[in-house]
Structures are given as structure tokens and as C-alpha cells.
C-alpha positions as CSV (number, residue, x, y, z in Angstrom):
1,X,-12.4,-36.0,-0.2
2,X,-10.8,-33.0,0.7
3,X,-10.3,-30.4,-2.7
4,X,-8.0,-27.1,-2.7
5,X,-10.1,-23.8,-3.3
6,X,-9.0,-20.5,-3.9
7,X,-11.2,-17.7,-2.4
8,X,-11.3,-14.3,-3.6
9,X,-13.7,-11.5,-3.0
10,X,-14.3,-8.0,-3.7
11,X,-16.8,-6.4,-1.5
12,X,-16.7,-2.8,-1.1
13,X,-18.7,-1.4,2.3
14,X,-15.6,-1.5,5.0
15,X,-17.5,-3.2,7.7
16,X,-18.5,-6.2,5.8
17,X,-14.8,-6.2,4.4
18,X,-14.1,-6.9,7.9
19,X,-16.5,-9.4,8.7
20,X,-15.4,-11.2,5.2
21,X,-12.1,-11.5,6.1
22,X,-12.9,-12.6,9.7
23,X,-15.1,-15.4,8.5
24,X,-12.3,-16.7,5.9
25,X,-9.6,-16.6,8.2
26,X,-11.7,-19.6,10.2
27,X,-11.4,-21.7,6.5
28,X,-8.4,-21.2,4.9
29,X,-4.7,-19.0,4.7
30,X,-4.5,-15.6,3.6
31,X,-2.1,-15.5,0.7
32,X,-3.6,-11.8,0.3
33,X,-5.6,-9.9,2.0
34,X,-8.7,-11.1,0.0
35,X,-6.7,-14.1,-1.5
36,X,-7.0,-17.4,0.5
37,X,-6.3,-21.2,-0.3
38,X,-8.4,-23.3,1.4
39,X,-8.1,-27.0,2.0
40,X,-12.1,-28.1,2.3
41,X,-14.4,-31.0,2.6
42,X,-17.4,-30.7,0.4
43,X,-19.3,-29.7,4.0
44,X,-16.7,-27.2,5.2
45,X,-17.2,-25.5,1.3
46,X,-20.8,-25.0,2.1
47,X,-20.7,-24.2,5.6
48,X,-18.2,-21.5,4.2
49,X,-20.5,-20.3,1.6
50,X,-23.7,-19.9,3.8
51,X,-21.2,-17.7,6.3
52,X,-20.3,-15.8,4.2
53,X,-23.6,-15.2,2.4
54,X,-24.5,-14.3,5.8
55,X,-22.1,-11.7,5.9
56,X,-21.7,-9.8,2.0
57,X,-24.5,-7.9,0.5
58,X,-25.1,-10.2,-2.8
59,X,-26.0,-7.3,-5.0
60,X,-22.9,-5.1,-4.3
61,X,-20.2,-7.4,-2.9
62,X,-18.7,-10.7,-4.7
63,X,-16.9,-13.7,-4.1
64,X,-15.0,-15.8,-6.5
65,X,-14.4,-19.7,-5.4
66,X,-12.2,-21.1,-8.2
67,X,-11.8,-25.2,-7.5
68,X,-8.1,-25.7,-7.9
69,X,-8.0,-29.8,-7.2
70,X,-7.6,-32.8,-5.0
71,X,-6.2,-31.8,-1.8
72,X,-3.8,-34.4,-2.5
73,X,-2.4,-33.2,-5.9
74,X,0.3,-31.0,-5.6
75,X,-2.2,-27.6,-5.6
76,X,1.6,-25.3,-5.8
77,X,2.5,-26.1,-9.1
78,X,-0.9,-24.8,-10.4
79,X,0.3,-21.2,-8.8
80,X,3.0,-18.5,-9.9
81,X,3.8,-15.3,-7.6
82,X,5.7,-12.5,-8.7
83,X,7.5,-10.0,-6.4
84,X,7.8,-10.6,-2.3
85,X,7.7,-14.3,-1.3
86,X,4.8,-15.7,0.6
87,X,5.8,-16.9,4.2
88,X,4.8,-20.8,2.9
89,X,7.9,-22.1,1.6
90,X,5.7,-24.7,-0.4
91,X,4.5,-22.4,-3.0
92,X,6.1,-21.4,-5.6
93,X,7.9,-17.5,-6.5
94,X,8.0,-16.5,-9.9
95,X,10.4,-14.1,-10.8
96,X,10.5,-11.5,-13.5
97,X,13.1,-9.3,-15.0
């Protein structure tokens, strides 16, 4: 089964930034620059996390996986933007004045 994950990491040396973000964008869609939703197998999710252990410094960088569902289940209702509109028309755009 297939769940919805969403990736977020904070590493702070510039090259390995790099590398982090070329390594997500092979599992999932930015919705930031170190924001993606990712649509994974239980396999894909660990193949993802040994890449990117291969890549961060464990002791200075981080990176949050937050399990957000089923695949199936309607993952957009679980997430509210505020300000410019992402270029998915499925997720949602919260609005506040």
C-alpha cells in the first residue's frame, strides 16, 4: 500500500543542501524548496531514507518525515496554504485577511 509523506529537512552546509534536494526531487514534488509530498511504497520510504542518510551529516543536518495517510485518502484536505497558490490545482489555498 502506497501512504502520503511529507518531507521536510533543514540541513545547513550548502553542498549537501544541494545533494538533499537532488535526491528528493527523484521521490516526491517540491511544494517548497525543502517541502515535498511524496506518494511511497513502504520500499520506496526506505530506499529514500538510506539516500538520504547517504547524503546529510546526521549530527548537523535533519529531516522530518511526517506520515500523512493512505495514498488513497484524500491527503489535500489534511493541508492549508496561505499566500501564493501552488501550481497543483488539487491542494487546497487558504486565505487570510
Amino acid at each position: 500500500m502506497r501512504r502520503c509523506y511529507l518531507v521536510c529537512y533543514d540541513v545547513g552546509d550548502e553542498k549537501r543542501l544541494r545533494k538533499t534536494h537532488t535526491v528528493m526531487l527523484g521521490y516526491g514534488d517540491p511544494l517548497q524548496y525543502s517541502v515535498f509530498r511524496c506518494i511511497l511504497s513502504q520500499q520506496e520510504k526506505a530506499l529514500m531514507m538510506v539516500r538520504l542518510l547517504e547524503v546529510i551529516h546526521p549530527k548537523q543536518d535533519r529531516v522530518l518525515v511526517v506520515d500523512l495517510g493512505a495514498a488513497n485518502e484524500c491527503v489535500s484536505d489534511r493541508m492549508e496554504f496561505i499566500g501564493r497558490p501552488l501550481a497543483d490545482p488539487d491542494l487546497p489555498e487558504a486565505v487570510v485577511v
